[in-house]
N, C-alpha and C positions, 0 to 999 in steps of 0.2 A: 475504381475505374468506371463509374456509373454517370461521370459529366457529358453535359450536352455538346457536342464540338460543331465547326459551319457545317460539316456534313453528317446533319441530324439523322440519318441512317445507321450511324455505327457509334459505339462509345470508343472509350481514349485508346483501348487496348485490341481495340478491331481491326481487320484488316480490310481491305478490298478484297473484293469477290477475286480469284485467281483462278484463270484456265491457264493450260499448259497442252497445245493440240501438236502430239508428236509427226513427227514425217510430214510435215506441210508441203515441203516442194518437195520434186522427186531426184533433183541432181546432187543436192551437196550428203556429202558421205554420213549429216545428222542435221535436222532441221527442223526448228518447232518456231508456233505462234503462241507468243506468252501475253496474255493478258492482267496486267492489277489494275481492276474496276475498269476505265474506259483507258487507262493507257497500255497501248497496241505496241506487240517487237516482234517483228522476223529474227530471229537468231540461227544461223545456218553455222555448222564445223564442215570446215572441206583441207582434205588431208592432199601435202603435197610432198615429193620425194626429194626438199632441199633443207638446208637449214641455214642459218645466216653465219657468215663468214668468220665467227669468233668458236663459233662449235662443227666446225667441218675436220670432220677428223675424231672427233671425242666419243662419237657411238652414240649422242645424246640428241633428244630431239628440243623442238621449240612451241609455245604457244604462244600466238599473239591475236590483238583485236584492232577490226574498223569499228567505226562506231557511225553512222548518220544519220538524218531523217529526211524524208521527202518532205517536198516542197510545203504541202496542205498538212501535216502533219499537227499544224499550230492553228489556231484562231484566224491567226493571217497570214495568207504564203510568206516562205524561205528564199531567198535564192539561193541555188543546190550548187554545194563548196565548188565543185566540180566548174558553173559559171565562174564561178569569183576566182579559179584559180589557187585556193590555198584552204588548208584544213584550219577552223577556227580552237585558237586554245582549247578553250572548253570541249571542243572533240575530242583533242591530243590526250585531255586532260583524263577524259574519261575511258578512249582506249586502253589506255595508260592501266588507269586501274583494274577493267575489265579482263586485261593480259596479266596480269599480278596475281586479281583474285583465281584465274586460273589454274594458272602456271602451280597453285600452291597445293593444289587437289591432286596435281599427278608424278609422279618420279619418272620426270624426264631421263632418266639412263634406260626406263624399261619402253620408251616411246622409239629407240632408234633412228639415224640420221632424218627425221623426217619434219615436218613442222602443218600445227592443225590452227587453221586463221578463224576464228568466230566472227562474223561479221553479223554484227547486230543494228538491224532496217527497222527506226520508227515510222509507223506507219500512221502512229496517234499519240499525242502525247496529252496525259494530264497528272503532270509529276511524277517521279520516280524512275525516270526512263533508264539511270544506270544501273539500279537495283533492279528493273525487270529484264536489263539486258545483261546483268551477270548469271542469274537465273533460270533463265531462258537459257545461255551461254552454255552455262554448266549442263544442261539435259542435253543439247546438241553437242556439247564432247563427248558428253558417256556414250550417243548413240553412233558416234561415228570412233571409239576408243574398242566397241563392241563389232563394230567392220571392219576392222583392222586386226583384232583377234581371229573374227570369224573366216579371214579372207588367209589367216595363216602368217599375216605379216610381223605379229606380233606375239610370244608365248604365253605372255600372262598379262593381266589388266594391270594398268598403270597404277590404275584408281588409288587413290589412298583415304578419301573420304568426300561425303558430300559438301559443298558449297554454297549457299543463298547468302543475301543480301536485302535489307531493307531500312524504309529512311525514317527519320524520328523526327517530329517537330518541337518547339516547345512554344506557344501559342497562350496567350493573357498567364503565364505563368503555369498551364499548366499542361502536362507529357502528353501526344498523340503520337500515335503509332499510324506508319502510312499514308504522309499526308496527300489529298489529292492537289488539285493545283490553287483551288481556290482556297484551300488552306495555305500552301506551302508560301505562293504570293505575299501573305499579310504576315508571316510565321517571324517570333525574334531569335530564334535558333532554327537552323537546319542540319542537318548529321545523317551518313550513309554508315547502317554498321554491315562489315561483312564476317562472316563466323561461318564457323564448318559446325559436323553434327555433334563434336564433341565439346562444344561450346566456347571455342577456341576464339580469338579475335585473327584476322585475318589482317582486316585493316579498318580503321575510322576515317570518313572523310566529310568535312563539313565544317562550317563557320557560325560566330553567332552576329545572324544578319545585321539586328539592330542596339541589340545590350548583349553584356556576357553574362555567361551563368555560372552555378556552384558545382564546387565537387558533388555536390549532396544532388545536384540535377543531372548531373553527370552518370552518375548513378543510377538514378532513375528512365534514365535513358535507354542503358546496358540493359536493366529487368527489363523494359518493355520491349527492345529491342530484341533480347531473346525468344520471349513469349512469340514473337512475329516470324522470328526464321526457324525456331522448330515445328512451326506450326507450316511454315513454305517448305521446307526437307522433306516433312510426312507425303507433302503434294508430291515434290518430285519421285519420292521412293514411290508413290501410288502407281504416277504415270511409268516410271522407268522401272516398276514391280522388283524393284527388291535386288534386283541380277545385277551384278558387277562384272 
């Protein structure tokens, strides 16, 4: 893993620099600013005492995700869903998975009738923004999963394991790990793996943009892909020390 890739900074198996700055704002019940390399996420958990009309009654709670970006977020302003009146696929798309990669970290029967919304705000994007808002995601449930203990609401942590997420390219044939965007742009495969700590698959998401590839890349994918999220798990257990 010693190839030169466009972003002559890192080799194939490197990641972008990652902060993870907890309690950023001071209202939602957990809130961090996640950084990989220059792409920026607000990921906020704010805890509400409903849950949605298919679990009312069952003692169980819920996790679900928004997902946006602001306007300047990109190269060239957005206009903000919110003008245009309607959430674009690709939001849905990625909520979607962001609520799933979740949802799968905690036993909802120890959450109680309540429901904890992650809403994850890019503030910058250069590639990866649903890996850094699962991420992100994940630190701001456990800090608001830890107020909810702390407040009495709940008797034991939900938690059932850590959760990250990162993307894979595969670029003149050969594997990068965390592409930025001037990679991901030109990249003939793209792929989001998400895994918990015990190197479990959560879920795959991604296409191959321009050709398809092998099992045998396939493969190689999953190795690098791991290499990348236990190396993000250690970051969150650093910032979130260990306490569940």
């Amino acid at each position: 893993m010693l190839k030169i890739r466009l972003d002559k900074t890192r080799k194939n198996d490197e990641l972008r620099h990652i902060e993870i700055i907890k309690d950023f704002l001071i209202y939602p019940e957990g809130s961090v600013l996640i950084s990989f390399g220059n792409t920026k996420v607000i990921c906020n958990a704010s805890v509400e005492d409903k849950v949605p009309p298919f679990l009312k009654g069952s003692g169980s709670g819920w996790i679900t995700s928004e997902y946006s970006m602001i306007p300047r977020a990109t190269q060239d302003r957005n206009v903000r869903e919110s003008t245009s009146g309607k959430v674009s696929g690709r939001n849905q798309e990625i909520q979607r998975i962001i609520g799933r990669s979740l949802r799968s970290a905690v036993d909802l029967s120890l959450l109680g009738e309540r429901t904890i919304y992650i809403d994850a705000e890019v503030i910058q994007a250069d590639a990866g923004t649903r890996c850094a808002s699962i991420t992100g995601g994940f630190v701001a449930l456990v800090l608001a999963l830890r107020k909810l203990k702390e407040y009495g609401l709940i008797k034991a942590s939900p938690l059932k394991y850590y959760v990250a997420a990162v993307s894979v390219a595969i670029l003149n044939d050969e594997v990068i790990l965390d592409p930025n965007f001037e990679e991901d742009v030109v990249a003939d495969v793209d792929l989001n793996i998400i895994a918990n700590e015990n190197r479990e698959i959560i879920e795959i998401q991604g296409t191959a943009e321009k050709k398809p590839f092998s099992k045998e890349k396939l493969n190689e994918i999953l190795y690098i892909a791991y290499i990348g999220i236990e190396k993000i798990i250690a970051i969150q257990k650093k910032v979130l020390k260990l306490t569940r």
